[in-house]
C-alpha positions in Angstrom: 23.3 -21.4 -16.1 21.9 -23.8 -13.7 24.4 -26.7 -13.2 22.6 -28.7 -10.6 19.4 -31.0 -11.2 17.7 -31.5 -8.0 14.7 -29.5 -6.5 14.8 -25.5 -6.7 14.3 -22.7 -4.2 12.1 -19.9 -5.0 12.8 -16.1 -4.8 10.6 -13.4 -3.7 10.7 -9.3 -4.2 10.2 -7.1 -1.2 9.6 -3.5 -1.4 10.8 -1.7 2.0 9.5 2.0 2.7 13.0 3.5 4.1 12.8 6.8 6.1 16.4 6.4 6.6 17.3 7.2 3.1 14.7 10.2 3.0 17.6 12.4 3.7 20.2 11.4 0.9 21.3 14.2 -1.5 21.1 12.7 -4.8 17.5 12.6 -5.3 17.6 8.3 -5.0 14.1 6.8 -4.1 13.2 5.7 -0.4 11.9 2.6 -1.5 14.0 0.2 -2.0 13.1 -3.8 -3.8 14.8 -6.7 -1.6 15.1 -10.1 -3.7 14.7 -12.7 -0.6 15.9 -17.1 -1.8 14.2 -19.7 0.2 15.4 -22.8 -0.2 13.4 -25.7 -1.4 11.2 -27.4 1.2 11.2 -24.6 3.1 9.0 -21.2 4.4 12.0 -19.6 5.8 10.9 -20.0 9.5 13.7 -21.1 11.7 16.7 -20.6 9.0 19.4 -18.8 9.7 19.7 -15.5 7.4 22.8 -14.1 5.2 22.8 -10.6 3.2 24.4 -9.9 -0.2 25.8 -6.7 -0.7 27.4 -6.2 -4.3 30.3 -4.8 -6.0 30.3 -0.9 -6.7 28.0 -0.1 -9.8 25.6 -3.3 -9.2 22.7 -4.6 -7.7 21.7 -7.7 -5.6 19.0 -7.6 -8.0 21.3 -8.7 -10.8 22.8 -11.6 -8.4 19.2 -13.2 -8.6 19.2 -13.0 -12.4 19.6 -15.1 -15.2 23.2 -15.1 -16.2 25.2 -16.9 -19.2 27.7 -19.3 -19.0 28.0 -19.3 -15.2 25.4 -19.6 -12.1 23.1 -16.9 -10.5 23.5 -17.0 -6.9 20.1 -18.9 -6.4 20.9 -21.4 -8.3 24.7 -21.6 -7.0 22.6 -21.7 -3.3 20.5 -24.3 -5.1 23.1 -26.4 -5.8 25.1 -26.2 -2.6 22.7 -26.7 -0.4 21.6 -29.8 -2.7 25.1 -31.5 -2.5 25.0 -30.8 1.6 27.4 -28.3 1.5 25.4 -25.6 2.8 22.8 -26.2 5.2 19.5 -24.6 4.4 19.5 -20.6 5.0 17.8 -17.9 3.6 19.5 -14.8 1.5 18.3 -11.5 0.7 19.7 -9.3 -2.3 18.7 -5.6 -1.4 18.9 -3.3 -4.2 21.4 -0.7 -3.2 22.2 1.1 -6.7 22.6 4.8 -6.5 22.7 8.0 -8.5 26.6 7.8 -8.3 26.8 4.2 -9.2 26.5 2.3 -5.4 27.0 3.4 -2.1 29.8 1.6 0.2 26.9 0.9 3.0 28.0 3.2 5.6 25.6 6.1 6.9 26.2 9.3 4.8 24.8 12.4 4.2 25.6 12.1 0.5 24.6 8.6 0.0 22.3 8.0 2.3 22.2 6.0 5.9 22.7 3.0 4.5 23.4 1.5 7.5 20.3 2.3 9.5 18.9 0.9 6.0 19.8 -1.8 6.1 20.1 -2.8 9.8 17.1 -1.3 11.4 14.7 -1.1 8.6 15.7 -3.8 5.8 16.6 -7.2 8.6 13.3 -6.3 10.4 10.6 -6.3 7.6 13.3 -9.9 6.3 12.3 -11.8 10.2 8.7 -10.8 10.5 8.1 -12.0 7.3 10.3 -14.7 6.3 10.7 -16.2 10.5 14.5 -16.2 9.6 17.7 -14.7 11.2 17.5 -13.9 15.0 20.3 -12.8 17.3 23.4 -15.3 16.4 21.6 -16.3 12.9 22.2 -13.1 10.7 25.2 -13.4 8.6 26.6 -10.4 5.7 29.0 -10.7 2.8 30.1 -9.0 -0.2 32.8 -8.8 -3.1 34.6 -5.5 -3.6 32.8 -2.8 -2.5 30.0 -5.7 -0.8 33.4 -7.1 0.9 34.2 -3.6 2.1 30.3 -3.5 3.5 30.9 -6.8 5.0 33.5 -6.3 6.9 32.9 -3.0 7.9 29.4 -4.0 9.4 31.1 -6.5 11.3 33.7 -4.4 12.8 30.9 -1.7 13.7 27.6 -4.2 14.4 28.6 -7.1 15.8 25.8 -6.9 18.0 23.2 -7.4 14.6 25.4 -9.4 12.6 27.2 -12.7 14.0 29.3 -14.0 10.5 30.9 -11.9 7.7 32.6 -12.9 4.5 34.5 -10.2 2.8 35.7 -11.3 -0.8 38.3 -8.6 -2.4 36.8 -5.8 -0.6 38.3 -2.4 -0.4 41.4 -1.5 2.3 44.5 0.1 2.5 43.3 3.3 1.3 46.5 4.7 0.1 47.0 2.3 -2.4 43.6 1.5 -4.0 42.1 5.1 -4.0 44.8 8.0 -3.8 46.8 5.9 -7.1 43.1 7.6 -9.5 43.1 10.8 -7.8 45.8 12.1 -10.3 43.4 10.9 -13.4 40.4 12.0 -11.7 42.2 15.7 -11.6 43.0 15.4 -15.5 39.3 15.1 -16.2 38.4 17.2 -14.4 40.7 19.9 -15.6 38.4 20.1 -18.9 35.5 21.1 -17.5 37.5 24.3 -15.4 37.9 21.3 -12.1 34.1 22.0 -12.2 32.3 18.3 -10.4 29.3 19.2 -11.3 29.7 20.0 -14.8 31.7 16.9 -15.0 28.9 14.8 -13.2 26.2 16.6 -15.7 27.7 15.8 -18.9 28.4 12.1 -17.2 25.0 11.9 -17.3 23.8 13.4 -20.2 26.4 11.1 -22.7 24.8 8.6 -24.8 27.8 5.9 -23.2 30.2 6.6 -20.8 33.6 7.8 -22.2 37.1 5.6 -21.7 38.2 6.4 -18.1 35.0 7.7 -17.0 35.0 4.5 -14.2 38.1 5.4 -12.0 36.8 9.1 -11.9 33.0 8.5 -11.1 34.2 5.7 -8.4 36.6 8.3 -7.0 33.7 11.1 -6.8 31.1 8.4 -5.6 34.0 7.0 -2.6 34.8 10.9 -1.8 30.5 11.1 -0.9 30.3 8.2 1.5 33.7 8.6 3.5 34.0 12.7 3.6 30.6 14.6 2.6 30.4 17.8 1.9 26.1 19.1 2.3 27.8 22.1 0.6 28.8 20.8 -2.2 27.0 19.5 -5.5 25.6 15.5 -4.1 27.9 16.6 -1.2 31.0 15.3 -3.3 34.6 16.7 -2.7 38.0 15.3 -3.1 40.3 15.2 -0.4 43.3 16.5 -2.8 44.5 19.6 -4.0 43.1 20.4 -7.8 46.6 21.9 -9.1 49.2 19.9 -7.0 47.6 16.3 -6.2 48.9 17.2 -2.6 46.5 15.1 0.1 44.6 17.7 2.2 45.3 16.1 5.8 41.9 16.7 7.6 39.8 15.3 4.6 41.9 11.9 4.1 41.7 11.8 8.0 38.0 11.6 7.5 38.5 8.9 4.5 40.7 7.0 6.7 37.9 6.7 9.5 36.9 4.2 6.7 39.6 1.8 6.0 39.1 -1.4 7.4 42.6 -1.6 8.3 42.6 1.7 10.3 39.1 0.9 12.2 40.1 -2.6 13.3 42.4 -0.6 16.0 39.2 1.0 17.6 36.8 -1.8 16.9 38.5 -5.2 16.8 36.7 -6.6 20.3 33.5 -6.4 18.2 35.4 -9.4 15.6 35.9 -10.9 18.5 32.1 -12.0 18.8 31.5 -12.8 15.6 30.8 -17.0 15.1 32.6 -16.7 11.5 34.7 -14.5 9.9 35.6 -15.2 6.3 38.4 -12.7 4.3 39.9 -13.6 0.5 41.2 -12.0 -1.8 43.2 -12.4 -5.7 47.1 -12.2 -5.3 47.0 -10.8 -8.9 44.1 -8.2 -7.5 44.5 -5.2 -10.2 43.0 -2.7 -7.4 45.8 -3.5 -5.2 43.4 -4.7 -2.7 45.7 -7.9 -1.6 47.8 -5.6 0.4 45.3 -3.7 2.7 43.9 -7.5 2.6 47.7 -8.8 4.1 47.9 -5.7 6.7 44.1 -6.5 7.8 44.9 -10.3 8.5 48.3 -9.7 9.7 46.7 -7.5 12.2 43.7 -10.0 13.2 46.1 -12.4 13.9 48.2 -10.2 16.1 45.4 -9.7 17.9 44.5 -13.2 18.2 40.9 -12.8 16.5 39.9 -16.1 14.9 39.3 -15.6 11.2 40.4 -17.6 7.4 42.3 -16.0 5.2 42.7 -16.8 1.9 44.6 -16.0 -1.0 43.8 -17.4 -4.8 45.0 -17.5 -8.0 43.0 -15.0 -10.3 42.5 -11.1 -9.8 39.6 -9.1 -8.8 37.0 -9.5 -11.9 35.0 -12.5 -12.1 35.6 -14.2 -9.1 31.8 -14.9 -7.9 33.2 -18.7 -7.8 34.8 -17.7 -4.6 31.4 -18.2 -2.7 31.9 -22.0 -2.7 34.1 -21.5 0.3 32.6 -18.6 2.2 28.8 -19.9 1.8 29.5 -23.1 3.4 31.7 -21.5 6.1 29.2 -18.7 7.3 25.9 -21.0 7.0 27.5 -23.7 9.1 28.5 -20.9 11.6 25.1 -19.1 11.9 23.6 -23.0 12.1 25.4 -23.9 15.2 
């Protein structure tokens, strides 16, 4: 619900051709909508250029929506760019919703090559078009999963992106993925530990049972960090089905993935970066604080300039968090 008075930006929809994505296994479309704010007074041409990436089972089409009680992100950009908190920028809100609910925007053979998507295909069509972004000027942040994507594009593509802000994204593997695996293996014990007959009947039911979430965002993180072009939407778990026990070359290939792991092969690349921007909940029911802790703890031992910050709430509802990062990363990609 718009909160501010003063003039309004406008939003456009993009449609990008991806060639990139022509290879993902779940049968996903190629073409892919891009919601791109302006802000008032402006063309584009000359702004610097920030990305939304969303939480797991959304869109960055539903950030430009109308939404009760609370602000859509254009009209939150609306209003802190019309109290001179936020310079002017552009922001784009690709649509990256997949068959298994969201990708984590890494390259996969399951997913997708999200990556390549979204670097080499989406930021292209964004500066031709719009006249925004530009080596220094391209900024990328993200809540939960959209965190994870953040942060991981800045530890990997520092050389595309020069700010990140990652809000409650996912790290420390151990403790916010391997705690479902045992619930995950109890549904999946029904249908004879059969994923795709689990997966089908997903699918097929009129509303998605109690539980089905923890075992459908298992499956869906098991596709982008360890695919399997064997297996049904190349989706296997890197546990035992009858013991639980971790099978040590599959979580190896998880791990590759963890922020906190990856900063020890890719930290120079933060070191480049203009802004970098990490939060998250100390009541964060996905125990994403900790992996949060060990990744800051580690930055600073490094001595790689970043802001931490920990708040008061947990991990659901926390889009009010932007007030801080916005500011920080359009101020950065200004300079």
């Amino acid at each position: 619900m718009r909160k501010f008075a003063g003039p309004a930006g406008t939003v456009s929809r993009l449609a990008i051709d991806s060639e990139a994505l022509g290879t993902n296994m779940l049968g996903d479309p190629t073409t892919r909508v891009v919601d791109v704010y302006v802000p008032p007074g402006h063309d584009g041409h000359g702004l610097p250029l920030l990305v939304d990436l969303v939480g797991f089972t959304g869109s960055g089409l539903a950030h430009t929506n109308w939404a009760g009680f609370r602000e859509n992100l254009p009209e939150r950009l609306d209003r802190l760019i019309g109290e001179g908190r936020v310079p002017p920028v552009v922001v784009a809100f690709p649509d990256c919703f997949t068959r298994l609910g969201g990708n984590q925007y890494i390259n996969s053979a399951s997913t997708g090559a999200w990556e390549d998507f979204l670097c080499h295909e989406m930021l292209p069509r964004l500066e031709q078009q719009f006249g925004c972004g530009g080596d220094g000027r391209r900024g990328v942040f993200g809540k939960s999963s959209g965190g994870y994507g953040a942060i991981m594009h800045a530890l990997r593509h520092a050389d595309i992106w020069a700010a990140a802000a990652c809000h409650s994204g996912d790290m420390g593997f151990e403790l916010c993925y391997l705690p479902d695996m045992p619930a995950t293996l109890r549904a999946l014990a029904g249908v004879e530990n059969s994923i795709e007959r689990w997966w089908q009947q997903l699918e097929a039911a009129q509303k998605h049972p109690d539980g089905a979430f923890k075992v459908f965002n298992v499956l869906a993180m098991a596709a982008s960090y360890d695919p399997d072009p064997t297996q049904f939407l190349g989706i296997r778990l890197p546990v035992t089905f009858d013991t639980c026990e971790v099978i040590a070359d599959r979580w190896a290939n998880w791990l590759r993935h963890d922020p906190v792991v990856a900063l020890e092969t890719h930290a120079d690349n933060l070191r480049r970066l203009k802004a970098l921007y990490i939060d998250c909940g100390d009541k964060d029911q996905f125990n994403l604080l900790y992996g949060a802790r060990r990744l800051t703890r580690r930055l600073t031992q490094l001595g790689i300039e970043h802001r931490y910050e920990e708040f008061a709430d947990n991990h659901t509802g926390v889009d009010y968090r932007m007030d801080v990062s916005l500011p920080f990363l359009a101020e950065a990609l200004s300079r």
